[in-house]
C-alpha positions as CSV (number, residue, x, y, z in Angstrom):
1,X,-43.7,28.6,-10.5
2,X,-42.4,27.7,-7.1
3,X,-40.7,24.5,-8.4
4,X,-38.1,26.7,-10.8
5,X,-35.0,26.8,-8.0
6,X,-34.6,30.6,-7.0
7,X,-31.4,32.3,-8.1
8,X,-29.6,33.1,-4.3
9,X,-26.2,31.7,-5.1
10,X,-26.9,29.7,-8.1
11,X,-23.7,31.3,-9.9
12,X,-20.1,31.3,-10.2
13,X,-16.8,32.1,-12.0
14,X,-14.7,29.0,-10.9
15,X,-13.6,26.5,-13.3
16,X,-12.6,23.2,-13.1
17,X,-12.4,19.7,-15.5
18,X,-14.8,17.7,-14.9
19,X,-16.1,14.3,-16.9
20,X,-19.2,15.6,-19.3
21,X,-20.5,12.7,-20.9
22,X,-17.4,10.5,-20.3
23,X,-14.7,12.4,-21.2
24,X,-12.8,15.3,-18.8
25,X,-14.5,18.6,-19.9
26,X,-13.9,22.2,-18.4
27,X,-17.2,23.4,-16.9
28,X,-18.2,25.8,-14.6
29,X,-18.4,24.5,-10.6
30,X,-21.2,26.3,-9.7
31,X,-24.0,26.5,-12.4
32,X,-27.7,26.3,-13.4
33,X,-29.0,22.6,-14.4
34,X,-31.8,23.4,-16.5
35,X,-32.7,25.8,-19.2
36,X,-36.0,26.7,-17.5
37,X,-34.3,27.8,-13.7
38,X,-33.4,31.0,-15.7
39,X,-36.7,32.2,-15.0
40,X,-36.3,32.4,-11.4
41,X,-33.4,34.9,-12.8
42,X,-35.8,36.9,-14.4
43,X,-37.7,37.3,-11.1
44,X,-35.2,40.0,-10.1
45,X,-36.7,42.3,-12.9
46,X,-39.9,42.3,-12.0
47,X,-41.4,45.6,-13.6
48,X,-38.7,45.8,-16.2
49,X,-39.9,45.3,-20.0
50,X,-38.3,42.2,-21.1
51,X,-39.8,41.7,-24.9
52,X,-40.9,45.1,-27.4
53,X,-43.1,44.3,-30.7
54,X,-44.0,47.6,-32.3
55,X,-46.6,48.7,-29.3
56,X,-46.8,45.9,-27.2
57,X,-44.8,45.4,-24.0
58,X,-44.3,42.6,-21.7
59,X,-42.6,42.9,-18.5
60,X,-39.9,40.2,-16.8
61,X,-43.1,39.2,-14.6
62,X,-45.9,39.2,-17.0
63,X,-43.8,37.1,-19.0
64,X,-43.7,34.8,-16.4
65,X,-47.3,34.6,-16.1
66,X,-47.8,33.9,-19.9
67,X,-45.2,31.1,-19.6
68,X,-47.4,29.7,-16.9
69,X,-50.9,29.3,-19.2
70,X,-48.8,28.4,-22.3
71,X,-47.4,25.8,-20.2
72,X,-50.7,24.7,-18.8
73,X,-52.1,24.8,-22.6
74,X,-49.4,22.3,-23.9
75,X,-50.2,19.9,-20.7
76,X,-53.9,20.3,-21.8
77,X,-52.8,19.3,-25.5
78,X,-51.1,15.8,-23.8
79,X,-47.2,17.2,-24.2
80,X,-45.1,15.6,-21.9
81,X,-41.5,15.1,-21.1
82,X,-39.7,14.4,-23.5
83,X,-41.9,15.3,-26.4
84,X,-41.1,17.7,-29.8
85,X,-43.0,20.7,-30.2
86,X,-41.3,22.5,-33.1
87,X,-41.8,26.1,-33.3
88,X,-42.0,27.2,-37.3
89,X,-42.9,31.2,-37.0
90,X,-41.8,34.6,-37.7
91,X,-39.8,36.4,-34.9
92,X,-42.5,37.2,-31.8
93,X,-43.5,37.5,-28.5
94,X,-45.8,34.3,-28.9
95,X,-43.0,32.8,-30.4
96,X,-40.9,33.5,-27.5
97,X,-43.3,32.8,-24.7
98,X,-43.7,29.3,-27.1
99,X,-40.1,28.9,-26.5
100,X,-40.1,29.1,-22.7
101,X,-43.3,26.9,-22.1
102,X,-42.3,24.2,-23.9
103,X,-39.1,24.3,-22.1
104,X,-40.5,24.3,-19.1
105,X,-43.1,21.2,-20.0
106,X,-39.7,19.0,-20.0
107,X,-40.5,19.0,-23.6
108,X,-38.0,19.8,-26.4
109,X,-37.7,22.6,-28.7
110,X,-37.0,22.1,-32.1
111,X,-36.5,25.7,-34.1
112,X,-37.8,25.4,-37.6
113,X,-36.3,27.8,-40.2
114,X,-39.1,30.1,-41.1
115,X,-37.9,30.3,-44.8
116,X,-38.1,26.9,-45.3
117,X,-39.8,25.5,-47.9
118,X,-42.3,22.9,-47.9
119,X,-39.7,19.7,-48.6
120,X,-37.1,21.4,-46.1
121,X,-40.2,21.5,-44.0
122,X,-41.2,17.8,-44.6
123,X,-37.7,16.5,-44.1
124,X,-37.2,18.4,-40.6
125,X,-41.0,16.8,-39.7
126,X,-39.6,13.4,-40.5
127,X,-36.7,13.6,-38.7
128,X,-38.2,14.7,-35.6
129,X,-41.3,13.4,-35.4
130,X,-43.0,16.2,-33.3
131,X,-46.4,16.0,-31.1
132,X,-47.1,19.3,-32.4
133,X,-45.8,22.5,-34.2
134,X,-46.5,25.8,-33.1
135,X,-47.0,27.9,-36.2
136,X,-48.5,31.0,-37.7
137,X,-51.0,31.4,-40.4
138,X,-48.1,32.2,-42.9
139,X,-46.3,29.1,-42.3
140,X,-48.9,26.8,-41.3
141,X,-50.0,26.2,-45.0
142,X,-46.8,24.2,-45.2
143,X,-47.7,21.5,-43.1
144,X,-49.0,18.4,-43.9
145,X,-52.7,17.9,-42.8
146,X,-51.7,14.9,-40.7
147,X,-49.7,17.2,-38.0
148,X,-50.9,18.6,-35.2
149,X,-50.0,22.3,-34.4
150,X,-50.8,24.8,-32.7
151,X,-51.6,28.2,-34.0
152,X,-49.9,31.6,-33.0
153,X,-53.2,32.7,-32.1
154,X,-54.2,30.0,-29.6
155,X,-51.2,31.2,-27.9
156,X,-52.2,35.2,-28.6
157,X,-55.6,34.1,-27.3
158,X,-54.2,31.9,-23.9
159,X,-52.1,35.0,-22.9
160,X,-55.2,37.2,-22.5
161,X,-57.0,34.2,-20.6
162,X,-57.3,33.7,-17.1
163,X,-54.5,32.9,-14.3
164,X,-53.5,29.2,-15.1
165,X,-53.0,26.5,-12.8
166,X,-49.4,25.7,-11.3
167,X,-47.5,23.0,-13.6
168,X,-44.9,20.7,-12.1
169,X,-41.6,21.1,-14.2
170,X,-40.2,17.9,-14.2
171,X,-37.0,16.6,-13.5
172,X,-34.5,16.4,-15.9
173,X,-30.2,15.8,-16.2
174,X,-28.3,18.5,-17.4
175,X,-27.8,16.4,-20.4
176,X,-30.9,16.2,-21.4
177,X,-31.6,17.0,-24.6
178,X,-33.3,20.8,-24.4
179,X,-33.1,22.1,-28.1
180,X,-33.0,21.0,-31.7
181,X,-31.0,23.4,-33.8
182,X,-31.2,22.8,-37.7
183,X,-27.9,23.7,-39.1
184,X,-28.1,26.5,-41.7
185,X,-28.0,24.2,-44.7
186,X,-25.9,25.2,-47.0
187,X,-25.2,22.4,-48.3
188,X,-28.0,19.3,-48.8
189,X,-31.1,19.3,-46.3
190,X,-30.5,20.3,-42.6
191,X,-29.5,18.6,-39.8
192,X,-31.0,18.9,-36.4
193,X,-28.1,19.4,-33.6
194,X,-29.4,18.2,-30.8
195,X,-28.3,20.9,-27.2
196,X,-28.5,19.9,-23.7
197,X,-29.3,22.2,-21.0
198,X,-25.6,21.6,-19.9
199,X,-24.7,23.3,-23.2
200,X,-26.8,26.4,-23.5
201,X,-26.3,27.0,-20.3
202,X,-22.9,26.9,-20.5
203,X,-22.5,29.4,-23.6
204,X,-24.8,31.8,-21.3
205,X,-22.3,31.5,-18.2
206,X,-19.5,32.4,-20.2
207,X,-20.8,35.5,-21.9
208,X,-22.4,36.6,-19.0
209,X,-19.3,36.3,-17.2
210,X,-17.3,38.2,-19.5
211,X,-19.2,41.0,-20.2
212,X,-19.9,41.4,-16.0
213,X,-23.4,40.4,-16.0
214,X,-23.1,37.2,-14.0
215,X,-25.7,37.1,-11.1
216,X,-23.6,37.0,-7.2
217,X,-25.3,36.3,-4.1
218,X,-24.9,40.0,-3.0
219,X,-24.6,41.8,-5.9
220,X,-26.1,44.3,-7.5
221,X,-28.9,44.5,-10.2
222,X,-27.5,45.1,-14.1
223,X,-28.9,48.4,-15.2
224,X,-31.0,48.5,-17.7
225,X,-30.4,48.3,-21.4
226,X,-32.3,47.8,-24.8
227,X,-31.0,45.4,-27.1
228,X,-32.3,44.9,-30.8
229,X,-33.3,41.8,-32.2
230,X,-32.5,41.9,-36.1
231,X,-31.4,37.9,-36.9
232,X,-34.6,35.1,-36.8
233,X,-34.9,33.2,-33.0
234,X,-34.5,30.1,-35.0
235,X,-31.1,30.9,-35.3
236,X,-28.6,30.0,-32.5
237,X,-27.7,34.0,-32.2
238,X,-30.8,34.6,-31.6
239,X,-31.8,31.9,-28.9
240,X,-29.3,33.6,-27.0
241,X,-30.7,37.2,-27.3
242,X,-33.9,35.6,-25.5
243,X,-32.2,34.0,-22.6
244,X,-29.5,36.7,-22.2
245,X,-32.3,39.1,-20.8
246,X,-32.8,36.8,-18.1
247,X,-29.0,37.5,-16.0
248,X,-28.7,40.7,-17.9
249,X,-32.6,42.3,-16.7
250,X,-32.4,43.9,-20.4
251,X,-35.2,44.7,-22.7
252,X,-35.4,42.8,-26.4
253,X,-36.5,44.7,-29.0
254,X,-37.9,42.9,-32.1
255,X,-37.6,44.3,-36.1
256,X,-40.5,43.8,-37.6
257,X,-41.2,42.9,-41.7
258,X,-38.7,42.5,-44.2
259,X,-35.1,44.5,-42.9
260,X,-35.3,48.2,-43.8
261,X,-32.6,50.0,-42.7
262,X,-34.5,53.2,-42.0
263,X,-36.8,51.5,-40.0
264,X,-34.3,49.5,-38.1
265,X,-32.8,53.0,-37.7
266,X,-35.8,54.8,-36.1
267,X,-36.0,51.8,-33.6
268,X,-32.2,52.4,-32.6
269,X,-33.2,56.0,-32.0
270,X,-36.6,55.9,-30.4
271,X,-36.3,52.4,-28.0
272,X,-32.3,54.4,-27.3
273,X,-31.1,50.8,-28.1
274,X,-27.5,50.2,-26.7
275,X,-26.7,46.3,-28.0
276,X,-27.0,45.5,-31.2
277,X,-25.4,42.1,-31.8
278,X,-25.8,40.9,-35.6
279,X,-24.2,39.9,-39.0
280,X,-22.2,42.1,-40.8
281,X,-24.4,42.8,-43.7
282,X,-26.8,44.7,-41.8
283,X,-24.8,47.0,-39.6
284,X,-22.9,47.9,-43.0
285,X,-26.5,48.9,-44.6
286,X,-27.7,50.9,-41.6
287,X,-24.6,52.9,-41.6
288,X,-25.2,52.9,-45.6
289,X,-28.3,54.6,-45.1
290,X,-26.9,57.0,-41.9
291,X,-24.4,58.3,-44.2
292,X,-27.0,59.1,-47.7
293,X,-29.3,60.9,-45.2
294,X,-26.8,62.7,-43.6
295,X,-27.5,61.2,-40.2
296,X,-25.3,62.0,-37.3
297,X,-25.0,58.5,-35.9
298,X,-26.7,56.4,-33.6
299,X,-25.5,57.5,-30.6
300,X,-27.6,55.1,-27.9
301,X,-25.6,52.4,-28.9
302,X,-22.6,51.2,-27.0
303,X,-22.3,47.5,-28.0
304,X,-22.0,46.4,-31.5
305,X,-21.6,42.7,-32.1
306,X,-20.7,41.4,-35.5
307,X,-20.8,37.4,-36.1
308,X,-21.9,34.7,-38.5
309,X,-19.4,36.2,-41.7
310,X,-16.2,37.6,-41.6
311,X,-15.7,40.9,-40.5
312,X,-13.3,43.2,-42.6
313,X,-11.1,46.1,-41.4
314,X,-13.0,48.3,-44.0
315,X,-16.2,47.7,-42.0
316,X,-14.5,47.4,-38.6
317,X,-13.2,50.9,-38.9
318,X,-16.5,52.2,-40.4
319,X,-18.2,51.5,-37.4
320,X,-17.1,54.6,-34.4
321,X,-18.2,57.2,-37.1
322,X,-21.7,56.0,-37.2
323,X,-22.1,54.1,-33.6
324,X,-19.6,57.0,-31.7
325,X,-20.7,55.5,-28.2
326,X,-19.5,52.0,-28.8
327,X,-16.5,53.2,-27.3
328,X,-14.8,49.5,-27.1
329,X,-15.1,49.2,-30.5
330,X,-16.8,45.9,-32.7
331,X,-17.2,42.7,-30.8
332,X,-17.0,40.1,-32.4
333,X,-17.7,36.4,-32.1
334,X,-17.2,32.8,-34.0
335,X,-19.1,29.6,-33.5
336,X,-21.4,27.1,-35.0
337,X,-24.6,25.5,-34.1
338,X,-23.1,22.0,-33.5
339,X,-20.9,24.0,-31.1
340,X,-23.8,25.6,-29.2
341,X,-23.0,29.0,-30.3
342,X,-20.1,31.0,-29.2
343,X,-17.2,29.4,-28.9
344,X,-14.5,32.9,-29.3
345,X,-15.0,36.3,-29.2
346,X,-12.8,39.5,-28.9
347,X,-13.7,43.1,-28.9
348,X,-11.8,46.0,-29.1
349,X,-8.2,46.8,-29.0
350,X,-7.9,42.9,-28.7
351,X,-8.7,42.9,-31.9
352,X,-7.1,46.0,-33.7
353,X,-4.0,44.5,-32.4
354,X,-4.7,41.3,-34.2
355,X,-5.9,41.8,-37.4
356,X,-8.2,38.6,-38.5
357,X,-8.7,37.5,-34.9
358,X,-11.9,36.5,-33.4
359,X,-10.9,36.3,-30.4
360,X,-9.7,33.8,-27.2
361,X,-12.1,31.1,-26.5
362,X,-14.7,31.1,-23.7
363,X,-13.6,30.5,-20.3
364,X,-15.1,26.5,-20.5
365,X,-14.0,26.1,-24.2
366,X,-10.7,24.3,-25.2
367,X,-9.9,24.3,-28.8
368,X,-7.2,22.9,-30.8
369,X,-5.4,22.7,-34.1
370,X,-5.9,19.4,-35.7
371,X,-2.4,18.5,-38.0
372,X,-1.1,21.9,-38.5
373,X,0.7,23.2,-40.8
374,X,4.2,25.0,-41.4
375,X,2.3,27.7,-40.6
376,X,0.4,26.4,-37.5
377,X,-3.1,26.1,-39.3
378,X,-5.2,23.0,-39.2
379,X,-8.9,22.2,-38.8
380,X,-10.3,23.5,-35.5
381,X,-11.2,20.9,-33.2
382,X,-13.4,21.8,-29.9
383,X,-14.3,20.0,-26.6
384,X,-17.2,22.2,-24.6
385,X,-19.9,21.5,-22.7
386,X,-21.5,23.5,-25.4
387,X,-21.1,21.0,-27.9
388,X,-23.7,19.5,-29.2
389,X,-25.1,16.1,-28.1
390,X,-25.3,14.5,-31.4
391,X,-27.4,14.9,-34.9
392,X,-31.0,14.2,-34.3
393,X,-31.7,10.6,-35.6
394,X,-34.6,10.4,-38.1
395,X,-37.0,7.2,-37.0
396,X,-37.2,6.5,-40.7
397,X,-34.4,4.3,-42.2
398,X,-34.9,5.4,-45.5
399,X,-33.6,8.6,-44.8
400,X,-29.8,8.7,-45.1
401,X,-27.5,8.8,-42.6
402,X,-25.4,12.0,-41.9
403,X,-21.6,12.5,-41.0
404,X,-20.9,12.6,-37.3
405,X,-18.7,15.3,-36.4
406,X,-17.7,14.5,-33.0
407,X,-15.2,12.2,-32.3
408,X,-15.1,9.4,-29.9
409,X,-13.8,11.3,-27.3
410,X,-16.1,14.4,-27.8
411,X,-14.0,16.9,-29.8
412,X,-16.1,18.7,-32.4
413,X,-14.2,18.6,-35.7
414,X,-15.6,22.6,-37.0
415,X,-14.6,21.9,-40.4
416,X,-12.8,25.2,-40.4
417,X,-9.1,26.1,-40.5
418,X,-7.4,28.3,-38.3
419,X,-4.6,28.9,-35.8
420,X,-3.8,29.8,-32.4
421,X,-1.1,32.4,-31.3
422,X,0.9,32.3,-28.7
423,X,-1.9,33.8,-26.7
424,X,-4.3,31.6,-27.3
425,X,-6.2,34.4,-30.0
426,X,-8.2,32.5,-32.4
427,X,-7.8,33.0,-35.9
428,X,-10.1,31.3,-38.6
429,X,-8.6,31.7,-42.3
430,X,-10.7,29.1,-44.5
431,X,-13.5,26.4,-44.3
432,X,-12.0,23.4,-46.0
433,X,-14.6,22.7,-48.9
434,X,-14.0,26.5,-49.9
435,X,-10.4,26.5,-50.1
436,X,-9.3,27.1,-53.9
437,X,-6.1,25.2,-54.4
438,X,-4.6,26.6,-57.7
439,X,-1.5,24.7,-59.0
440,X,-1.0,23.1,-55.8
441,X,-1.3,26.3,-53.9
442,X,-3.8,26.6,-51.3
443,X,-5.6,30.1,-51.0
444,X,-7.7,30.9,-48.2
445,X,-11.0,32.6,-49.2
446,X,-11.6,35.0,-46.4
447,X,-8.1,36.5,-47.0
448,X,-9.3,37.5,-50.6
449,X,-12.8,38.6,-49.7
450,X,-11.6,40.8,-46.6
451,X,-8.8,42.4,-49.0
452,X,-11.6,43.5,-51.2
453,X,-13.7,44.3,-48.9
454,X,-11.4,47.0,-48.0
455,X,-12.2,48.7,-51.2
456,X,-14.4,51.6,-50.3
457,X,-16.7,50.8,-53.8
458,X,-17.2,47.4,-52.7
459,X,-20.2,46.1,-50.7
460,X,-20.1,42.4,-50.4
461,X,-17.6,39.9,-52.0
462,X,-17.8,35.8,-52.4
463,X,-14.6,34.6,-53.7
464,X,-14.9,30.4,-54.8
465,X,-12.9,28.3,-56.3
466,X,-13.7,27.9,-60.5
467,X,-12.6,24.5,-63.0
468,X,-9.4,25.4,-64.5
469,X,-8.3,23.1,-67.7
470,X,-4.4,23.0,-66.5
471,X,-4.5,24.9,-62.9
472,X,-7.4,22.6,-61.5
473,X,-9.0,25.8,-60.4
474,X,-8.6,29.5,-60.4
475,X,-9.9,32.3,-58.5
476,X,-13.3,33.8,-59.1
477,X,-14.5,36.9,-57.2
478,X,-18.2,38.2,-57.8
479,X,-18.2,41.8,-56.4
480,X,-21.6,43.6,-55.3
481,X,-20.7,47.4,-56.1
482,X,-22.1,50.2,-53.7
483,X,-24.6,52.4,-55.5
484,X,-22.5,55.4,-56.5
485,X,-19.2,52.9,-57.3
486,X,-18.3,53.1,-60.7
487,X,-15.0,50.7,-59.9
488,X,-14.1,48.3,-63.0
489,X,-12.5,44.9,-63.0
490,X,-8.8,46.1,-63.8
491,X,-9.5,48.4,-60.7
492,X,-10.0,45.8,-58.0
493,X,-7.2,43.5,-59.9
494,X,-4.8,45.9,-59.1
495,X,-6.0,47.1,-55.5
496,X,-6.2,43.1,-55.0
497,X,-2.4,42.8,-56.0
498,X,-1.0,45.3,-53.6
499,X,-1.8,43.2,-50.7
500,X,-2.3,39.4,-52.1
501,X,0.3,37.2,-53.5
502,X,0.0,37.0,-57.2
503,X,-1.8,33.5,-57.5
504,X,-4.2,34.7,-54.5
505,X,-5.8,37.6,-57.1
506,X,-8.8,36.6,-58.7
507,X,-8.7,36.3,-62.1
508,X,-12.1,35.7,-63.3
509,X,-14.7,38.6,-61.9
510,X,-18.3,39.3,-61.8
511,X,-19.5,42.6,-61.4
512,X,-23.0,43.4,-59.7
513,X,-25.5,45.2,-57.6
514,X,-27.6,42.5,-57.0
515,X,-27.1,41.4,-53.4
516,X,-25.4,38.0,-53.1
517,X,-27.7,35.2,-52.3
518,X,-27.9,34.2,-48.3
519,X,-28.7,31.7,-46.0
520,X,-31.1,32.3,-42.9
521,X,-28.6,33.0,-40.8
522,X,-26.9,36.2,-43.0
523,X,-24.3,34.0,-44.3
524,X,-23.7,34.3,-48.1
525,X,-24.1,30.7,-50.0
526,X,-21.3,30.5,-51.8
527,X,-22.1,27.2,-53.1
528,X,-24.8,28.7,-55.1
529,X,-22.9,31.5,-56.3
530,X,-20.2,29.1,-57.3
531,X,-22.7,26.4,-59.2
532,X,-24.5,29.2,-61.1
533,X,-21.2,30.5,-61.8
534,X,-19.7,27.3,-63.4
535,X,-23.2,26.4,-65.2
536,X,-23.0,29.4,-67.4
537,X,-19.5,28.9,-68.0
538,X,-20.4,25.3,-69.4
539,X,-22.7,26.8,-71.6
540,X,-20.8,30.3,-72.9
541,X,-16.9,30.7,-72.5
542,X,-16.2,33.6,-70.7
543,X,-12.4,35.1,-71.0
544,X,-10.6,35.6,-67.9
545,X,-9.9,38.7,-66.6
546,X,-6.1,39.5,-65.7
């Protein structure tokens, strides 16, 4: 690969405003160009293991090599510049090596959910149109015999062949399109955000720079450290597990199957994993399981990122007993695919000193508070690098048009709400669609769900907004109990109402152990809850609980 730029001095911390698709944007002075010069990055790990599956092992340098016949495969296949090769797959090293070759064709990636079904699956093919789809034999069933893939194990079968022939990367603008991100869905079919180099590349600059991992031209190497891979690489969390390695010289560690906590827990002890950056739900069911089996904690860990939900004190405060190395505490982190990923984060006593912060924004991210509010909260609005180019236009006009989120001078309007303080700490308190307005009175969800999240018989909470004959809506909290919780309705009423303002308690509840239903990305759709919830009120009235 002598045509991927090596890394030398390719890095720095300076920042300046500079025009990004014509409008002044805060970037980074010195910076990568293209997604697929991180490999030259890797180079500096040579003998390091950059990807774990179960047995296997693949070092920063073989991986190199396998990106090199995977890449030489796809020119084989006719991919060229500019194509879509859409990876559809269960979390892998194939999958990963996919990722990097087509990259490094001048193709673009487009990360198919691997829990979609087939008309999700029909409706991302028409919208992007791809020259093929790399896919494995569970998923490949799905596709429609017209398209042209690629199976997982032409790829497991290339990586064992012989030493391919060099492949001229070629040249591309920052601003390029590089990856097609489908938005989690919740609502209607997904949308394809569309991410430039510029943008994932900026995202990786920032976290690398605060966490002091950002290459210099003299210094030296990050030491090595394991981090586990629990969320799917289709997601934008996990795209940037895979090219974190790359500065950091880490080692990814994959889950395997369906999430067991006792499993995930043996590969926190054995691989001595020491980042574990995930949603919520997960770390609260390992340290579920540490504590029934009388575990004394999972002591290799030192980093424990939390994003992609919110993040209550109850769980915040859970974690030092069961991770006692993580001695700067619970990271955390908010963003959104159109944004690229990241946009804040905070960690430690940042964040104990600011209850329901997420943190300040990254160093090339400006945010701001769209018609606040007496009490300074409005819709966020954010201008990055990072933010995506645009929504991925289908070629076929009889598919409806969606909403374009970015204005005409390149702020992304989130959808959420939030505020600033006066030093610059983000705060998110509501998306707009899921704010219940009760008699006029706004109430922001989050603000119920983390107060009863704080009960220690409560597992997971989706408060939504329910039809109300002369209020317009009241408050409806279904509550997933932890196994040995025995708490009633009248119970979490009143612990509700020591904190919340009277209207803000919920006063129709569900009681379960059934875990609420989620998107791919951990999230908990509360549209679903909130449809099933109103269609069996329509068909048996249910007295409210005071």
């Amino acid at each position: 690969m002598t045509d991927i730029i090596e890394s030398g001095d390719s890095w720095g911390s300076d920042v300046a405003e500079i025009e990004v698709l014509g409008h002044p944007c805060l970037s980074f002075v010195k910076r990568r160009h293209h997604i697929a010069d991180l490999l030259a990055d890797g180079r500096r790990f040579t003998d390091r293991n950059y990807l774990v599956q179960g047995s296997r092992r693949m070092s920063f340098a073989e991986h190199e090599v396998a990106v090199d016949r995977i890449t030489a495969l796809l020119d084989e296949r006719g991919v060229r510049p500019g194509d879509r090769v859409m990876l559809f797959g269960a979390n892998s090293i194939e999958w990963v090596v996919a990722f990097w070759a087509v990259i490094r064709s001048g193709a673009v990636v487009v990360l198919a959910n691997a829990w979609w079904s087939r008309t999700e699956v029909d409706h991302a093919l028409r919208t992007v149109t791809p020259r093929y789809v790399v896919a494995d034999d569970v998923r490949a069933p799905l596709l429609p015999d017209t398209q042209e893939r690629i199976d997982f194990a032409d790829i497991t079968s290339t990586l064992e062949g012989d030493a391919a022939p060099a492949i001229t990367r070629p040249t591309a603008t920052e601003d390029d399109a590089a990856i097609v991100l489908f938005t989690s869905g919740t609502t209607g079919l997904p949308k394809g955000a569309v991410l430039s180099h510029r943008g994932v590349l900026a995202t990786l600059q920032s976290l690398a720079l605060l966490t002091r991992r950002l290459p210099g031209a003299s210094s030296k190497l990050p030491a090595p450290s394991t981090a586990l891979l629990s969320i799917p690489l289709f997601h934008v969390g996990g795209l940037q597990q895979i090219i974190t390695p790359m500065l950091a010289g880490g080692s990814l560690v994959f889950t395997e199957g369906r999430f067991d906590p006792q499993k995930v827990l043996r590969l926190l002890d054995e691989e001595q994993v020491s980042v574990w950056s995930t949603v919520p739900t997960l770390v609260s069911r390992v340290m579920d399981h540490m504590e029934a089996v009388g575990h004394e904690g999972a002591s290799s860990v030192r980093t424990v990122g939390l994003g992609g939900s919110p993040v209550g004190a109850q769980l915040r405060n859970k974690v030092p007993r069961w991770f006692p190395n993580a001695s700067r505490g619970v990271a955390v982190t908010y963003g959104l695919s159109e944004g690229g990923g990241v946009l804040a984060t905070g960690i430690g006593a940042d964040l104990v000193n600011r209850p329901g912060s997420v943190g300040r924004p990254l160093p090339v991210v400006t945010i701001r508070i769209e018609n606040p509010d007496e009490n300074g909260e409005g819709e966020i609005l954010v201008r990055s690098p990072s933010v995506m180019l645009q929504y991925w236009t289908a070629e076929e006009r009889s598919l409806e048009p969606v909403d374009d989120p970015i204005t005409p001078d390149r702020w992304l309007r989130t959808g959420d709400i939030g505020r600033l303080d006066n030093d610059g700490f983000l705060y998110v308190t509501d998306r707009r669609k899921d704010i219940v307005i009760r008699g006029g009175e706004n109430i922001a969800t989050p603000h119920v769900e983390n107060r009863l999240l704080e009960h220690p018989g409560v597992r997971e909470v989706a408060v939504v907004g329910l039809p109300h004959p002369n209020l317009g809506e009241e408050v409806g909290a279904i509550v997933v109990l932890r196994d040995d919780s025995t708490v009633t309705e009248e119970e979490l009423a009143a612990f509700a109402r020591e904190q919340l303002a009277y209207f803000e308690v919920p006063t129709r509840w569900r009681i379960s152990l059934k875990p609420l239903p989620q998107n791919a990305t951990g999230k908990v759709v509360k549209r679903t809850v909130r449809d099933e919830w109103i269609a069996e009120m329509s068909s048996v009235s249910t007295p409210s609980s005071h």
